[in-house]
C-alpha positions in Angstrom: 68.2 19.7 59.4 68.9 20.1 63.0 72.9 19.9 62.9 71.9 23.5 60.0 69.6 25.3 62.4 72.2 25.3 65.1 75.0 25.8 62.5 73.1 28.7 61.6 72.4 29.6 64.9 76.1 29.4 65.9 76.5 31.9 63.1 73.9 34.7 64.4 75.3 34.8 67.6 78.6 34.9 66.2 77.6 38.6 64.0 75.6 39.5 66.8 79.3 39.4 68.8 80.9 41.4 66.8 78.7 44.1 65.5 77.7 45.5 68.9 81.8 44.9 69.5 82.7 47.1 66.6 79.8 49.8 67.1 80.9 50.3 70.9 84.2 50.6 70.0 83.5 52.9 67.3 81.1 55.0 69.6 84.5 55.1 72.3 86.4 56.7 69.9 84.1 58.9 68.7 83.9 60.2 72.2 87.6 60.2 72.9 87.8 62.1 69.5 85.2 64.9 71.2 87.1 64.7 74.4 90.0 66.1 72.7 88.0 68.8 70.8 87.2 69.9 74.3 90.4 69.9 75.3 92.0 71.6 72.3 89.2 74.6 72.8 90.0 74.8 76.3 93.2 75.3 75.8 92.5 78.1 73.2 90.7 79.9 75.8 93.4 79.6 78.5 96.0 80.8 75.8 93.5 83.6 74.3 93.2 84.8 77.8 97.1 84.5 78.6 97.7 87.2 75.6 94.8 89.8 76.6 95.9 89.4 80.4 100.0 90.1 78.8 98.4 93.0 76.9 96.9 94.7 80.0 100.1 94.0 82.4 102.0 95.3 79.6 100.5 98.6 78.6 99.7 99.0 82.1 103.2 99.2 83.0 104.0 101.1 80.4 101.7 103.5 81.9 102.6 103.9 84.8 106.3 104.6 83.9 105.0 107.7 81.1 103.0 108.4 84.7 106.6 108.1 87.0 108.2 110.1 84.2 106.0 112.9 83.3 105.9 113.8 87.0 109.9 113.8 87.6 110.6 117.3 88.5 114.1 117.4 86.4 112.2 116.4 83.9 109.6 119.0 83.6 112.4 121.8 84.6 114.4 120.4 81.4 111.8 121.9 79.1 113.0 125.6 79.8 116.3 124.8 80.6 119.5 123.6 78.4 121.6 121.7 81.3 119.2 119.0 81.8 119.1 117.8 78.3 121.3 115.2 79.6 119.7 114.2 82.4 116.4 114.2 79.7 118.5 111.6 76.8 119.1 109.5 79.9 115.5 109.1 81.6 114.4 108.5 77.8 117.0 105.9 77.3 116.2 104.1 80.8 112.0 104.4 79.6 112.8 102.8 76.2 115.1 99.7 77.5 113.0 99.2 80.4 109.9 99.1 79.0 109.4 96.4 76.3 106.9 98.1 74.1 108.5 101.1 73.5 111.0 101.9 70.7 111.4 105.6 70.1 110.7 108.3 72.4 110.5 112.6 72.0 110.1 115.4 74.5 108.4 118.6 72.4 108.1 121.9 73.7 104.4 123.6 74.0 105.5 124.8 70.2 106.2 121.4 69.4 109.9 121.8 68.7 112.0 118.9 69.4 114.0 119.1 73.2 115.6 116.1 73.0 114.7 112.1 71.4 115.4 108.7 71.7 115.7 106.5 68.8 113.6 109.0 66.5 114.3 111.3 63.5 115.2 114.7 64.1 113.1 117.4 62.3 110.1 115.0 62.5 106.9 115.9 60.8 104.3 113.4 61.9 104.1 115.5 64.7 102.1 118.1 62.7 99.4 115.5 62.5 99.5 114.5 65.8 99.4 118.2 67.6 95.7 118.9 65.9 94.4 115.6 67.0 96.0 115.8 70.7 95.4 119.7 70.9 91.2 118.9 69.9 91.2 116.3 72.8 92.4 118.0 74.8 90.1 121.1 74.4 87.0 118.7 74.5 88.1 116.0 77.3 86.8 116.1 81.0 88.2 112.7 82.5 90.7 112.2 84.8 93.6 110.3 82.6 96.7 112.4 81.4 97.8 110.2 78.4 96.5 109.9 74.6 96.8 106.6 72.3 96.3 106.8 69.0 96.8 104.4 66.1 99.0 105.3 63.1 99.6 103.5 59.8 102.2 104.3 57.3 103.8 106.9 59.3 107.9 107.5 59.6 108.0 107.8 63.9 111.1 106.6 63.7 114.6 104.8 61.8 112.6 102.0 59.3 114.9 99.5 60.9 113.3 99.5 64.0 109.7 99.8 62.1 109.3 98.3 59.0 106.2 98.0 58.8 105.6 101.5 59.8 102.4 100.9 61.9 101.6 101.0 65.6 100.3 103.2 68.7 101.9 106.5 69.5 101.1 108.0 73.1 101.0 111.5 73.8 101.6 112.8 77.3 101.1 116.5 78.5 104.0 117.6 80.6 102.7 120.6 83.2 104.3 122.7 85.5 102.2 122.1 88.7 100.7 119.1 89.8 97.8 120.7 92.0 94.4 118.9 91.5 91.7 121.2 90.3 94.1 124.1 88.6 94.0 124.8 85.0 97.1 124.4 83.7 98.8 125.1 80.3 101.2 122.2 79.4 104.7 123.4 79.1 105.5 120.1 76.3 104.4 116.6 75.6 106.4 113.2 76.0 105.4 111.2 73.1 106.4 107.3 72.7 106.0 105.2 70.1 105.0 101.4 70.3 105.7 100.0 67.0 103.5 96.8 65.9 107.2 94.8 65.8 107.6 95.1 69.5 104.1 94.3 70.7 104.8 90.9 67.8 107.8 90.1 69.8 106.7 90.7 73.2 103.0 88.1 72.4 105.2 85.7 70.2 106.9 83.9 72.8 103.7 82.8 73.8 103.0 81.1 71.0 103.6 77.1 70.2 103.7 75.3 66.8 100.1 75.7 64.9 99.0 79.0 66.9 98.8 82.1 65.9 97.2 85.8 66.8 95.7 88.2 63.8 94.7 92.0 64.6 91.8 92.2 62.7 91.4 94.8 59.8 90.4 97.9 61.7 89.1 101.2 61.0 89.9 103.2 64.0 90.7 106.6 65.0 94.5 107.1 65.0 96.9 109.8 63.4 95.5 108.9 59.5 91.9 107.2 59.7 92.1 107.2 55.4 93.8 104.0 55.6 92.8 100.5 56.5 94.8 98.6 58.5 96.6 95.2 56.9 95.8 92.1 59.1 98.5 91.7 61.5 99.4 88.0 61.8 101.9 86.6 65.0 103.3 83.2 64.8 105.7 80.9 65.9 106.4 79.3 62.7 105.5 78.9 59.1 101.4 78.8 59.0 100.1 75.6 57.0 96.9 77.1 55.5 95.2 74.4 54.3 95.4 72.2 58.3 91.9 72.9 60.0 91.5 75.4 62.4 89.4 76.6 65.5 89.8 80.0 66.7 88.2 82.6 69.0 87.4 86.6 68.7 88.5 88.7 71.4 88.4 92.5 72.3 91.3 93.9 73.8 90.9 97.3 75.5 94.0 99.8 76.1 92.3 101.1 79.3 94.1 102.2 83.0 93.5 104.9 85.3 96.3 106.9 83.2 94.7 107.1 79.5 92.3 109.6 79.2 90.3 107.9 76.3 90.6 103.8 75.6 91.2 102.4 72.2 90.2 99.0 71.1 91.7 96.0 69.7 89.9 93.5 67.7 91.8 89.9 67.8 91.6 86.3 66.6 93.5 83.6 68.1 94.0 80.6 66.0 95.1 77.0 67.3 95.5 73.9 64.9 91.9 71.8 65.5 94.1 68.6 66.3 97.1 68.0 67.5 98.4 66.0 64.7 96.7 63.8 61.9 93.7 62.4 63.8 94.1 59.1 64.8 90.7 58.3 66.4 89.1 58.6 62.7 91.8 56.4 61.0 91.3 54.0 64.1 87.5 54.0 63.3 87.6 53.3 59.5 89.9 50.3 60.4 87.8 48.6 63.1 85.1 48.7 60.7 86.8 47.5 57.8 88.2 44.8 61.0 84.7 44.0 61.6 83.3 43.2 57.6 86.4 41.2 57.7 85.4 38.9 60.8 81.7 38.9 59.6 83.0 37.3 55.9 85.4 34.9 58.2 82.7 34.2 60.1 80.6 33.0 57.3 83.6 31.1 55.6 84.6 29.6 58.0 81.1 28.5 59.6 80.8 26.5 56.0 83.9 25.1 56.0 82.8 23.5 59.8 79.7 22.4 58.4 81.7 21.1 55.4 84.6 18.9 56.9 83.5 18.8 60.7 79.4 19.4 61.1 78.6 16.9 58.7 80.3 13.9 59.6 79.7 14.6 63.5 76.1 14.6 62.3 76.2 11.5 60.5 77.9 9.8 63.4 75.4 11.6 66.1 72.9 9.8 64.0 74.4 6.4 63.8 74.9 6.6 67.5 71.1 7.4 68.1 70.4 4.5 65.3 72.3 2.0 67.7 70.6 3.5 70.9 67.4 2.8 69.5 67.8 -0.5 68.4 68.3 -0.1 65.0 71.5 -1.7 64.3 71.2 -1.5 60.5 69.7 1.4 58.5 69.6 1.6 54.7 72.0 3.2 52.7 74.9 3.3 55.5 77.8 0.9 55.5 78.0 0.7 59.7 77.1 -2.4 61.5 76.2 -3.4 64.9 80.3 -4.3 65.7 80.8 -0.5 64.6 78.6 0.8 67.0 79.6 -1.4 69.7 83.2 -0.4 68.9 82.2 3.2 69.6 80.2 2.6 72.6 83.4 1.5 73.8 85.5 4.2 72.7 83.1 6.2 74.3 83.7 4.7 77.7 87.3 4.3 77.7 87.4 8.3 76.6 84.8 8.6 79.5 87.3 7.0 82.3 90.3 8.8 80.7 88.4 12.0 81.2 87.6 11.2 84.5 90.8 10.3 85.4 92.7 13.9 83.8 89.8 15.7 85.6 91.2 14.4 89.1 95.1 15.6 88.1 93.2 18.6 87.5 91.5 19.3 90.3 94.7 18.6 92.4 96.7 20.6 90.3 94.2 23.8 90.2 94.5 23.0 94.1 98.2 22.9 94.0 98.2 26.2 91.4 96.2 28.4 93.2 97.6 27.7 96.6 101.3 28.9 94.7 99.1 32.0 92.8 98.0 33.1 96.6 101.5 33.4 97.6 102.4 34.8 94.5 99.6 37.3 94.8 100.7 38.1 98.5 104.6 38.9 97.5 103.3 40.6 94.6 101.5 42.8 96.8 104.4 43.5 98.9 106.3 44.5 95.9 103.7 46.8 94.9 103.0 48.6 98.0 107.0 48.7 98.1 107.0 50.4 94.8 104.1 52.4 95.6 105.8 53.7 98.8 109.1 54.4 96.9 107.6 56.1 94.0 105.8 58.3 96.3 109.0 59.2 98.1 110.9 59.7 94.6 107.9 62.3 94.0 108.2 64.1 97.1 112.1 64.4 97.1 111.6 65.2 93.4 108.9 68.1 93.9 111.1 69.5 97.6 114.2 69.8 94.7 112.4 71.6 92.0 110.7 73.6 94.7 114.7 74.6 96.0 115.6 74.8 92.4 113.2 77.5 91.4 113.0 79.3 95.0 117.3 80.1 94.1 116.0 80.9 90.4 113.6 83.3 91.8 116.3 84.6 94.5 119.0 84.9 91.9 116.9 87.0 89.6 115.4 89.6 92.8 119.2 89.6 93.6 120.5 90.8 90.0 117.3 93.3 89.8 118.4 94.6 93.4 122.2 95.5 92.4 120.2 97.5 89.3 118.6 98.9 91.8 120.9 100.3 93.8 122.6 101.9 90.6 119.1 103.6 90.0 118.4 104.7 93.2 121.7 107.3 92.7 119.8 109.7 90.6 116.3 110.1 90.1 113.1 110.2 92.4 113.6 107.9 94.9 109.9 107.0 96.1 109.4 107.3 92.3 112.3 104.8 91.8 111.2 102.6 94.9 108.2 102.2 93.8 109.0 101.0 90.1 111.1 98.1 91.7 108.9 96.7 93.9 105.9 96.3 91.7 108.4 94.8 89.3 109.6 92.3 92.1 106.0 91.8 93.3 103.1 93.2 90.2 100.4 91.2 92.1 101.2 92.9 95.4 99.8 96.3 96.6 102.9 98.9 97.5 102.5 101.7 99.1 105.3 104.1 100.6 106.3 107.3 103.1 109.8 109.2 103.7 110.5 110.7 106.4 113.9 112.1 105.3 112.1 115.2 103.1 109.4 115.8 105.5 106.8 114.0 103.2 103.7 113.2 104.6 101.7 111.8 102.1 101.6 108.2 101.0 102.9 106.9 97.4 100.2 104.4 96.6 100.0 101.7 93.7 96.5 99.3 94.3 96.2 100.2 98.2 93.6 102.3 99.2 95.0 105.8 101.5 92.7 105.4 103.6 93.8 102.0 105.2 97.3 103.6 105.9 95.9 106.1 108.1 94.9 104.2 110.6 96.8 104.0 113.8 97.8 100.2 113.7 99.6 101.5 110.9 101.7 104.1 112.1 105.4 102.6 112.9 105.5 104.9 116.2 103.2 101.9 117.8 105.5 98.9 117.1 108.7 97.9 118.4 109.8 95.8 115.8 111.6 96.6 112.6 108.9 94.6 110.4 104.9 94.2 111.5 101.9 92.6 110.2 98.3 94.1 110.4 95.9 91.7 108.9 93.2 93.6 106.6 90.0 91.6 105.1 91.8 88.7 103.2 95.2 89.8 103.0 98.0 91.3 105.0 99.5 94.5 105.4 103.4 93.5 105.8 105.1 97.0 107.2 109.0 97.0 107.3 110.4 100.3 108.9 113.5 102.2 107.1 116.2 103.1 109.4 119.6 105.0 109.1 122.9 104.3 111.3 121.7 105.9 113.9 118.3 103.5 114.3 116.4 106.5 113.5 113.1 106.3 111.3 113.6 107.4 107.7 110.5 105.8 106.5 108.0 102.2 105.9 107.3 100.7 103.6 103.9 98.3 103.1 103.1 95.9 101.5 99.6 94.3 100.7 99.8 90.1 100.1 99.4 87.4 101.5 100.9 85.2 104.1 104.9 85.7 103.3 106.9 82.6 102.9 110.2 82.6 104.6 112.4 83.6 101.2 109.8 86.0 100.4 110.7 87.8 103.5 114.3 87.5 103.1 114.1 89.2 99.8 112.1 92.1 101.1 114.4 92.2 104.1 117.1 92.7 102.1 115.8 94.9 99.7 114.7 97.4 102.8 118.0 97.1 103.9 119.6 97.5 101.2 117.4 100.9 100.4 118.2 102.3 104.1 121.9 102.5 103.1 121.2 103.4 100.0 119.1 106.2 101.2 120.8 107.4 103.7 124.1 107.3 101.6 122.3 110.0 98.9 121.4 112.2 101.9 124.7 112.4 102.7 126.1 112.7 99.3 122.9 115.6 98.8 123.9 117.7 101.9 128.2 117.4 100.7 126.9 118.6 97.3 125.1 121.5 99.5 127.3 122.2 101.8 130.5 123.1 98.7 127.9 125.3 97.0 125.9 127.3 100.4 128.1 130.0 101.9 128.3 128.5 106.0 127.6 132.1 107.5 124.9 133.2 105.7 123.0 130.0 103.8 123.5 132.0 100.8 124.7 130.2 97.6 128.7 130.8 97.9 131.3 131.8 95.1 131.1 128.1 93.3 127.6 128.1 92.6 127.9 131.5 91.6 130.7 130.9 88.9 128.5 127.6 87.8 125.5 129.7 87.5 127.1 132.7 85.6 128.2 130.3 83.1 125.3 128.4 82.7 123.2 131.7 81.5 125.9 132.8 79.5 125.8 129.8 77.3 121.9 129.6 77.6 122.1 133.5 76.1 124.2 132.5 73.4 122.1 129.9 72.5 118.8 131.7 73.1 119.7 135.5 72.9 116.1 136.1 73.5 116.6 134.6 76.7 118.4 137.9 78.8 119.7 137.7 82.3 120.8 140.5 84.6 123.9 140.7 87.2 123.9 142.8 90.5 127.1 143.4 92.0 127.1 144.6 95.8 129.7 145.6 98.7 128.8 146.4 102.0 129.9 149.4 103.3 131.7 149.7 106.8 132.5 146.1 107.5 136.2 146.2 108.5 135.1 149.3 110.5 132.6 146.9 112.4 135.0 144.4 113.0 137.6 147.0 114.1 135.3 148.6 116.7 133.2 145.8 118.0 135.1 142.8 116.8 134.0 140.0 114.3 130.7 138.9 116.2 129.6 142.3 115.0 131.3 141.7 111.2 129.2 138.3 111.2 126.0 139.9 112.1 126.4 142.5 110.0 126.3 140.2 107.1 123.8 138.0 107.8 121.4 140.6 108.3 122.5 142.2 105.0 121.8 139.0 103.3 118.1 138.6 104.7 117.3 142.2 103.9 118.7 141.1 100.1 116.7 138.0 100.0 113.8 139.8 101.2 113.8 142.4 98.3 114.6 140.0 95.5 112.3 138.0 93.6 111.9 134.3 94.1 113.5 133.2 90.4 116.2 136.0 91.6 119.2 133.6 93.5 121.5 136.0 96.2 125.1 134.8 96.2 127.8 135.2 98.8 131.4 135.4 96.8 133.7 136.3 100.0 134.5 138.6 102.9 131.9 142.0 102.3 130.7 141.4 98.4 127.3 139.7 97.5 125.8 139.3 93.9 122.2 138.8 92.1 121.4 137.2 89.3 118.2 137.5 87.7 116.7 134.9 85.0 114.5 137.0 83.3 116.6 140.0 83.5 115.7 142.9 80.8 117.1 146.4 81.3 113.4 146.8 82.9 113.9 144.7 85.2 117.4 145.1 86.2 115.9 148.6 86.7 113.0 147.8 89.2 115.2 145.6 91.4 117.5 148.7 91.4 114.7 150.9 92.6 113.7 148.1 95.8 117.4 148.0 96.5 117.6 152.1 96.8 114.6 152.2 98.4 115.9 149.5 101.4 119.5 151.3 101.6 117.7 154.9 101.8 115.5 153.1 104.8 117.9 152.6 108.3 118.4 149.0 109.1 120.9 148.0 111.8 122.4 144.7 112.8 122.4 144.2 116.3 124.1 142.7 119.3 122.7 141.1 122.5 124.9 143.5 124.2 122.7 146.7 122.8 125.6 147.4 120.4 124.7 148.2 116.9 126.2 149.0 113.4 124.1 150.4 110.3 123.6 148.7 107.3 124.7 150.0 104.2 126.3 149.0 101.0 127.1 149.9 97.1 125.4 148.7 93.8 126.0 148.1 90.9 124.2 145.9 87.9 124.7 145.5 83.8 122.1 143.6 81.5 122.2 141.5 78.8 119.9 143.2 76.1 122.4 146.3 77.2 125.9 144.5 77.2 127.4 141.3 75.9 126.7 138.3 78.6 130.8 137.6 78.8 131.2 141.9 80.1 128.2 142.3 82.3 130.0 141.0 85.2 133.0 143.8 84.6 130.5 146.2 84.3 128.5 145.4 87.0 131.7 145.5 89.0 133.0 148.7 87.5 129.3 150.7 88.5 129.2 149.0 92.2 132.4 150.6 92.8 131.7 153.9 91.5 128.7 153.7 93.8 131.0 152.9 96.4 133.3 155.9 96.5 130.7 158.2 96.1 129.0 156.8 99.4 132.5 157.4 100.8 132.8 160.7 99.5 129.1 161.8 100.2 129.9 160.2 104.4 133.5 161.8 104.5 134.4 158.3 105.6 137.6 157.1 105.2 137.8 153.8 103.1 
């Protein structure tokens, strides 16, 4: 009865071993199995947050170049005139491969006739839409921004191969003729861009791993046709498995900068698979429990099976032996007899000494191990703390050559977008130009820029406050050194002067970061260098291009410029014959008697001050030429037989008034000389210069004959 109680015992103890065993274990995994819920939603908010923090970089850099763009003074002067289109089909092209979001680009007149395009449709009539919704806003707004986003869906903006599905976000910029702050203004045109829902797939796809994806939520919103719903717009990476669980997270993406006058909105959901692959934890948890029944119904077999072959006859014997130990040598119904028992005392002894004796060898051979296991211990220790210290140099000459590896990635990239940028910096703006490159090297950086070259004195700023660059530790005139550092709050200001050959100031530029590292400052030293030369190179190049079109004597545009000019109107005319343009022909009067009398001093003078009475009469859109020796022309842009006429009138009324040129010596000559002009809405643009020249010299000899001079 005993020999069952403990049997039983044995067996309680036994489940009450492995149940708490299999319910801790199953409790672990269930908390490794939350653990990586945890994990897997963290890592949807870090990714949901990568894609709205791409969004804003990238339509704020999109921004900013419409800004740059809209501003370019070629640009705006194209609108009126022919000979830029080229220079307009060029800073489109450059805006639509730079910028990643945009596909198709159009400059429009203020009647919203098509100048010039990139990647559109000619004749487009979208834009018929788009001009009622853009002309509203911009009879209602008040803010400060100079850009318009709106949606559109099912609309042709451009080829179908490069939108198929013929949705996305079209911007609408106004293009003005002055920038002064506070003056009403007309626009002369709008740029418009598209951004096509392909581009803004392929620019938030690479971010994207097997089992993500991004949907644009089903919007009503306002947008060139609001009749429409928008289809769900899914981005993945691969082929979506619709029926693996999911967790995902809503987010609201605003299109809003200093630049856009009124923010849209973007509702999106970012999916991510809920596990990583087939859970494991769960299969792991059904099997330890099914492990678990198993040892429970082993347990119970197996306790009956000792009780069976190996508890009962260990109890029978335990009671023989407690038979003999009492005394009672013979019990009823047992075959044993007193030489049994006496047998097994002896057993019992003779096991007792042998046990005795194998504990001893034991004891000296634990001894004898553990003394060997210290000294193992103590070399294994060595060999770890060796391996520790080796690992741990592995690591750091690891982490110094990926450190080396990616500082020469990042140098080899700044180097290939400075040899772009020298090619850019030949045409174009160049603060305008400057600035786009360095906040492209640098977006987290705050850039701000001054040239001396044009006389500029205000700053070009992009996220560092003016007022900070006024101060006098600013100012390069108080440092020696080509490059500075003024410290401001938590940052620096890093200041590198721009110099010419001559080690004369051209202009600084500053940067707000932190501490530079020394390849940091190499690049930027470079890059300042690199902009010096360039800089002063274009100055150069600028003032040759002056010098073979301005007459030497007189500053006057000379007798190139004036056969360019001539034949740029002409063909403007014939393309625009509403567009007329008048020609003044002039010859002074008396000039190889000056020279003759008082010598060429007096010639010289007697031009120059010709030319600054004829500047002073003319109009500023008039330009005064020089073509050689005593003859002078005018052309005027908006040149009607009415206002040919009036500038005739001025001209009579200066030569009727007495004017001299003068010499320090007291000597003088009067100033006099013939007209003559011809107009387009009078004569065809290819004869107005003959007839111009015919009616100056027929005003020429009757001065003569009216004097009595001879010629």
């Amino acid at each position: 009865m005993k020999l069952r109680l403990k049997s039983s015992l044995a067996l309680l103890m036994l489940i009450i071993a492995v149940v708490p065993a299999a319910i801790v274990g199953g409790l672990l995994l269930k908390q490794q199995s939350d653990v990586e819920a945890n994990y897997r939603i963290d890592m949807l908010d870090r990714l949901s947050n990568t894609i709205k923090q791409e969004f804003d970089y990238r339509f704020s850099l999109l921004s900013t170049s419409l800004d740059v763009l809209s501003r370019d003074r070629l640009f705006v002067q194209a609108i009126d005139n022919f000979f830029l289109a080229g220079h307009v089909n060029t800073s489109l092209g450059r805006l639509v491969k730079n910028t990643p979001l945009i596909q198709a680009a159009y400059l429009v007149d203020d009647r919203w006739s098509e100048i010039e395009s990139y990647n559109g449709i000619h004749g487009l009539s979208s834009f018929s839409k788009l001009k009622d919704i853009l002309m509203y806003r911009l009879s209602v707004h008040n803010g400060n921004g100079r850009q318009w986003v709106f949606y559109y869906n099912d609309e042709d903006l451009m080829p179908l191969k490069f939108n198929p599905t013929r949705r996305g976000i079209v911007i609408g910029v106004p293009i003005f003729q002055s920038m002064t702050n506070g003056l009403k203004r007309v626009p002369l045109g709008y740029l418009i861009v598209v951004v096509p829902m392909e581009n803004i797939v392929k620019v938030l796809r690479p971010y994207l791993k097997d089992g993500e994806r991004v949907v644009f939520q089903n919007n009503r919103e306002r947008g060139m046709n609001n009749t429409r719903d928008m289809k769900d717009i899914i981005i993945s990476q691969s082929k979506i498995d619709q029926n693996r669980s999911t967790i995902n997270k809503t987010i609201n993406i605003k299109l809003e900068n200093k630049y856009i006058s009124e923010p849209i909105e973007y509702t999106m959901k970012v999916y991510m698979d809920k596990y990583l692959g087939e859970n494991p934890y769960i299969k792991s948890l059904k099997y330890i429990s099914l492990f678990g029944v198993i040892i429970i119904l082993l347990a119970f077999f197996i306790a009956g099976m000792t009780y069976r072959w190996i508890a009962r006859p260990l109890g029978g014997l335990m009671e023989m032996v407690r038979a003999y130990s009492r005394g009672e040598y013979q019990e009823l119904g047992r075959d044993l007899r007193f030489t049994e028992f006496f047998m097994v005392d002896r057993l019992i002894r003779n096991m007792a000494k042998t046990i005795q004796a194998q504990v001893a060898d034991l004891a000296v051979t634990n001894s004898e191990l553990n003394t060997a296991y210290l000294e193992k211990e103590q070399v294994n220790l060595q060999l770890v703390n060796f391996n520790d210290q080796l690992e741990l140099k592995v690591e750091e000459k690891t982490l110094a050559l990926s450190r080396s590896l990616l500082r020469e990635k990042n140098r080899r990239s700044m180097l290939q977008s400075l040899l772009s940028f020298s090619h850019e910096l030949q045409s174009g703006d160049i603060i305008e130009t400057v600035m786009t490159q360095v906040v492209a090297l640098y977006p987290l950086a705050g850039w701000a820029m001054k040239s001396y070259a044009d006389n500029e004195v205000t700053w070009a700023c992009e996220n560092i406050e003016q007022s900070r660059l006024e101060m006098p530790d600013i100012q390069p005139d108080g440092h020696y050194c080509d490059y500075y550092c003024v410290s401001n709050n938590d940052s620096y200001l890093h200041c590198f002067k721009i110099k010419n050959s001559k080690n004369d100031i051209t202009g600084i530029i500053v940067m707000q970061y932190m501490a530079l590292e020394h390849d940091d400052f190499e690049v930027i030293s470079l890059f300042v260098h690199q902009l010096s030369i360039e800089l002063e190179g274009r100055l150069l190049n600028e003032e040759l291009v002056r010098i073979a079109v301005t007459d030497s004597l007189t500053g006057l545009a000379n007798r190139k410029a004036f056969d360019n000019d001539l034949e740029g109107h002409i063909q403007l005319f014939n393309r625009h014959p509403s567009r007329n343009f008048g020609l003044f022909m002039l010859d002074v009067n008396g000039l190889k008697r000056a020279n003759d009398s008082y010598g060429h001093s007096m010639g010289d003078t007697l031009l120059i001050e010709t030319s600054k009475l004829l500047i002073e009469t003319c109009r500023l859109t008039d330009t005064v030429y020089r073509l050689g020796g005593d003859e002078f022309a005018i052309i005027l842009e908006a040149g009607d037989r009415d206002s040919c006429s009036i500038l005739w009138r001025r001209l009579e009324k200066v030569r009727d008034q007495i004017n001299y040129a003068c010499l320090p010596n007291g000597k003088r000559v009067e100033i006099h000389f013939a007209v003559g002009y011809a107009s387009t809405d009078q004569y065809p643009a290819d004869q107005v210069c003959l007839v111009a020249d015919k009616a100056m010299y027929k005003d020429k000899r009757r001065f003569y004959e009216k004097t009595g001079i001879e010629r």
